[in-house]
C-alpha positions as CSV (number, residue, x, y, z in Angstrom):
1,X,0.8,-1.6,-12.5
2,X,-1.3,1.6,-12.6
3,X,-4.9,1.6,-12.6
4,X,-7.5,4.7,-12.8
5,X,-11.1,4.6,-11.9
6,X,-13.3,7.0,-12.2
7,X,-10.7,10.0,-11.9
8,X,-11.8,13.8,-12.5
9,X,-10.5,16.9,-12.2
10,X,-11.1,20.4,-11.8
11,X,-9.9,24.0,-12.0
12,X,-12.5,26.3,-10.4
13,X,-15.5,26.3,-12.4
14,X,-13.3,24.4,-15.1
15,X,-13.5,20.8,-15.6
16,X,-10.1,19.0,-16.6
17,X,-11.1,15.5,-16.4
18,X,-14.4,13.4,-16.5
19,X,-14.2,10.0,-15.1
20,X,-11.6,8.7,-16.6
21,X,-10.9,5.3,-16.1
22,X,-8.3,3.0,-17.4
23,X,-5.4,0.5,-16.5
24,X,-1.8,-0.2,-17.8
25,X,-0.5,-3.9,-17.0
26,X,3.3,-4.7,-15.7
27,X,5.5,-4.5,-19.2
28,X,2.5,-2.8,-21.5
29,X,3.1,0.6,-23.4
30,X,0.5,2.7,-23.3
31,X,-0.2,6.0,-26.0
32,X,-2.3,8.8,-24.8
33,X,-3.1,10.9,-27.6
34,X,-5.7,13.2,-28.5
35,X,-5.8,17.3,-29.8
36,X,-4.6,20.1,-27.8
37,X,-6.2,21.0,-24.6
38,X,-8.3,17.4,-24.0
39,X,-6.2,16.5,-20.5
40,X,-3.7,14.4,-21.4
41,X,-0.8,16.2,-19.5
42,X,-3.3,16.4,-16.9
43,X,-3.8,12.9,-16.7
44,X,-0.2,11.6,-17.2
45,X,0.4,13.6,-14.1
46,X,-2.3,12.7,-11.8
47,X,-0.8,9.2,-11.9
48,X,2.5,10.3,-9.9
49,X,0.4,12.8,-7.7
50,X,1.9,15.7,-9.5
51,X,-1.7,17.0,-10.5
52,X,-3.8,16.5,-7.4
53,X,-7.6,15.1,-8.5
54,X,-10.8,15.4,-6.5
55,X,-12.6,12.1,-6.9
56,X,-12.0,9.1,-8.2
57,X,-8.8,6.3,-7.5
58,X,-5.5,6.0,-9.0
59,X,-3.2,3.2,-7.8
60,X,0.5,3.0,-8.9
61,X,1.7,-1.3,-8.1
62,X,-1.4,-1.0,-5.1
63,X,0.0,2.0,-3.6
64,X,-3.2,4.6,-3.5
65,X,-1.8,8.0,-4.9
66,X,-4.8,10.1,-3.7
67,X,-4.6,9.1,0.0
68,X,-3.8,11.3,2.1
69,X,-1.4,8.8,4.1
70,X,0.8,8.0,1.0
71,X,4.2,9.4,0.5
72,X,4.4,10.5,-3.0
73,X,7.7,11.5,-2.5
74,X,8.8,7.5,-2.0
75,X,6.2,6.9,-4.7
76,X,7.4,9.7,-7.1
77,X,11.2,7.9,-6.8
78,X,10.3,4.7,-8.3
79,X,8.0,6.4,-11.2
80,X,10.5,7.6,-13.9
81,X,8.7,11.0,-15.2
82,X,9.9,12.7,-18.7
83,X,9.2,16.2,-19.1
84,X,8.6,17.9,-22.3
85,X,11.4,20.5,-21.5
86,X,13.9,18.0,-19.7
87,X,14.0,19.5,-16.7
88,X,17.7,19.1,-16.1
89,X,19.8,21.4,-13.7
90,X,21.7,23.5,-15.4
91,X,24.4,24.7,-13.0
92,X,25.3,20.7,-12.9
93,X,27.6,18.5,-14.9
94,X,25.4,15.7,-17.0
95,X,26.8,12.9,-14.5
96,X,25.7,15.0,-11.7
97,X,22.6,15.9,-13.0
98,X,22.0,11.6,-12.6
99,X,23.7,11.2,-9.2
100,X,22.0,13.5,-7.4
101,X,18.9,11.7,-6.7
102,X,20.5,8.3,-6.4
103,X,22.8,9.6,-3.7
104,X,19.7,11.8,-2.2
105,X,16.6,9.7,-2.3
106,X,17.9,6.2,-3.2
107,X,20.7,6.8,-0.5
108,X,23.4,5.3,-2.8
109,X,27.0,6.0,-2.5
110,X,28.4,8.7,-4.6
111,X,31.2,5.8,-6.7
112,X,27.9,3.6,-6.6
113,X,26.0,6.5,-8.5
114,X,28.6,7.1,-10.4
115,X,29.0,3.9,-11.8
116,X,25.1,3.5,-12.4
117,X,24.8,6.7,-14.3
118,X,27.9,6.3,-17.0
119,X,26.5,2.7,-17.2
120,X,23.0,4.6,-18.1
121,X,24.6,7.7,-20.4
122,X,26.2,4.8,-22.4
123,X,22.9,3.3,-22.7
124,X,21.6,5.9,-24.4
125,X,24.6,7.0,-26.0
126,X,26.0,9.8,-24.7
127,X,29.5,8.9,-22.2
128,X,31.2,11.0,-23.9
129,X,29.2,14.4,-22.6
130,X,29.2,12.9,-19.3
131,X,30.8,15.8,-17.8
132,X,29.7,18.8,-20.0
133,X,26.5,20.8,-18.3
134,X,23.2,21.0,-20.0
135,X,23.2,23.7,-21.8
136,X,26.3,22.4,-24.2
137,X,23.7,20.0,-25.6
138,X,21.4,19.3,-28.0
139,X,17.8,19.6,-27.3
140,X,17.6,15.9,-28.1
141,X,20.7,14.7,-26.2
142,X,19.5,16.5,-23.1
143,X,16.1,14.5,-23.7
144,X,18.2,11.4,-23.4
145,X,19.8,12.6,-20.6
146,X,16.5,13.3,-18.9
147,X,15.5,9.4,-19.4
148,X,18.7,8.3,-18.4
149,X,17.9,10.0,-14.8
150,X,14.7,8.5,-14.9
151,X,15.9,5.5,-15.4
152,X,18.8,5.7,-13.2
153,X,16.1,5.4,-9.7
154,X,15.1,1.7,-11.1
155,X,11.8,2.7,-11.5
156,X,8.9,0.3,-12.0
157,X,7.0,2.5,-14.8
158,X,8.1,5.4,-16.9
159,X,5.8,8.2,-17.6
160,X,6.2,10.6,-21.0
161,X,4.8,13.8,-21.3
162,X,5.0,15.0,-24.9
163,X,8.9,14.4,-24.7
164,X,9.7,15.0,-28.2
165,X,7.2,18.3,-28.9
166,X,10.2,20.8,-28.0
167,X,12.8,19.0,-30.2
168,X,13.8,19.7,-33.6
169,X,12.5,17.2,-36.3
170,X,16.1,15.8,-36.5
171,X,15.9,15.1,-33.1
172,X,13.2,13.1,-32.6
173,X,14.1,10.1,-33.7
174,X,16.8,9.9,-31.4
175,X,14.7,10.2,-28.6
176,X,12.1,7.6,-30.1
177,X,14.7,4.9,-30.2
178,X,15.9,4.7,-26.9
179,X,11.7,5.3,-26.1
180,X,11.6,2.0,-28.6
181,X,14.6,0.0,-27.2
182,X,12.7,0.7,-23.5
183,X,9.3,-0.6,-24.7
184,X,10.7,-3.8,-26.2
185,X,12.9,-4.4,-22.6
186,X,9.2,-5.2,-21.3
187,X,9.5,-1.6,-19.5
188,X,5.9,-0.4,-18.4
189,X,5.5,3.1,-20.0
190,X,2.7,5.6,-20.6
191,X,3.0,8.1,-23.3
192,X,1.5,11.3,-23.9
193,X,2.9,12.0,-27.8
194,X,1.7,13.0,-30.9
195,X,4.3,10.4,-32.8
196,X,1.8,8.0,-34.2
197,X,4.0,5.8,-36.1
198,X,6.1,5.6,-32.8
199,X,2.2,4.6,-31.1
200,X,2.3,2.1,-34.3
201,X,5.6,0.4,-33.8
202,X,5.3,-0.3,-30.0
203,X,2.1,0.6,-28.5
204,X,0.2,-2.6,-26.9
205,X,-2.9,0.6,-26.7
206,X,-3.6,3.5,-27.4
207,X,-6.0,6.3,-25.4
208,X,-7.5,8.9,-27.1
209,X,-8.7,11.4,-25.3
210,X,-10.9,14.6,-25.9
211,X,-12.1,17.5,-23.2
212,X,-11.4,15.3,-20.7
213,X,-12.8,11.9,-21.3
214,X,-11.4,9.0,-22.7
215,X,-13.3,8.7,-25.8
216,X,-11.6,5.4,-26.8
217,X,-9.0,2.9,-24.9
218,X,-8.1,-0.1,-27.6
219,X,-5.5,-1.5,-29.0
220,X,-3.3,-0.3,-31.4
221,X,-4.6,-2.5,-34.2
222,X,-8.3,-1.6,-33.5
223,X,-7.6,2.5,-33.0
224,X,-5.5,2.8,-36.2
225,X,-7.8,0.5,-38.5
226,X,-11.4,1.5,-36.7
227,X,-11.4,4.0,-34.6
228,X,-15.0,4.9,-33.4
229,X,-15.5,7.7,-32.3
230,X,-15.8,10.6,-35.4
231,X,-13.4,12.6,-32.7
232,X,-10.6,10.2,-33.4
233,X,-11.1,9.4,-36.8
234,X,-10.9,13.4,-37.4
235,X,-8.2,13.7,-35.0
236,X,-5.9,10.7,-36.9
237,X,-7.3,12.0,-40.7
238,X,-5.7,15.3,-39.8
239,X,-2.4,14.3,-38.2
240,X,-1.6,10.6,-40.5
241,X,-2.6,12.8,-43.3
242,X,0.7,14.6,-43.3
């Protein structure tokens, strides 16, 4: 479903990322973890052209996101992306805030859209604030809301960017289980999160990166029980020790 090969990236003089290459198969979950500063973000968002990269391939279900000739708009729709700060309007009702895009990009009748997005607020269990605006929420039901939207464009991969690091510790969880009930629906997903008994429960692998290389790409089993690079084994000491 989305494959990377040999992607970098820089700023200026500064480089982001340094060949990174990797793959995520149709229905796998994917953790990208690592400390502060070592390109996650970066990487998460190269794979929906949001970050542009100068060398290297990225393909998203064989469409190439680097050429030139590709419409990232079209490709954008059908990658869910989940911000850490939820991105939602905030001068629009919740329902609206999931219609907007059907109606727009998908070109979906407004009933249609409608339809699809109470069908997707009751998924994740908010109907009931279907017409209240954003800012009458809680940070994690407007996290909720922000995957509901994803989801609402049938995408055919969700991407995560640190989607619980702005929320309240109550908050999380809520968040994680609809992240969980996703995962186990065979949905392809690609996480960059610091929640590493979330990465336990439903990660098929988990990436570790640090200053912009993948140090290690294994499975969750292997990561957790052996990791091998001293990086990670610092990196999981420090945060599984609290």
């Amino acid at each position: 479903m989305i494959s990377m090969n040999n992607v970098s990236k820089h700023y200026g003089a500064f480089q982001v990322l340094t060949d990174c290459t990797t793959h995520v198969n149709k229905g796998e979950v994917i953790v990208v973890c690592g400390p502060s500063g070592s390109g996650k973000s970066t990487l998460i968002k190269c794979v929906n052209g949001l970050e542009p990269f100068q060398s290297g391939q990225i393909t998203v279900n064989g469409v190439s996101v680097g050429d030139p000739k590709t419409n990232l708009s079209k490709l954008r729709a059908h990658v869910g992306m989940v911000f850490q700060n939820f991105e939602l309007f905030p001068h629009m009702s919740i329902i609206e805030n999931l219609t907007i895009a059907q109606i727009k990009v998908l070109g979906r009748s407004k009933p249609e859209a409608e339809v699809k997005g109470m069908q997707l607020l009751d998924r994740v269990g908010l109907k009931v604030q279907a017409l209240k605006y954003p800012g009458q929420l809680s940070g994690g039901q407007q996290q909720r809301v922000a995957i509901a939207r994803a989801l609402a464009m049938d995408p055919i991969c969700m991407l995560f960017d640190e989607p619980t690091s702005a929320l309240d510790p109550e908050m999380i969880n809520e968040v994680l289980d609809v992240m969980t009930e996703l995962a186990q629906e065979g949905m392809t997903m690609m996480c960059v999160t610091h929640e590493m008994g979330f990465a336990k429960r439903v990660a098929h692998r988990v990436i570790f990166m640090d200053q912009g290389r993948i140090v290690e790409d294994d499975s969750k089993e292997e990561f957790f029980a052996h990791a091998r690079s001293e990086r990670a084994q610092q990196f999981l000491a420090k945060i599984l020790h609290h």
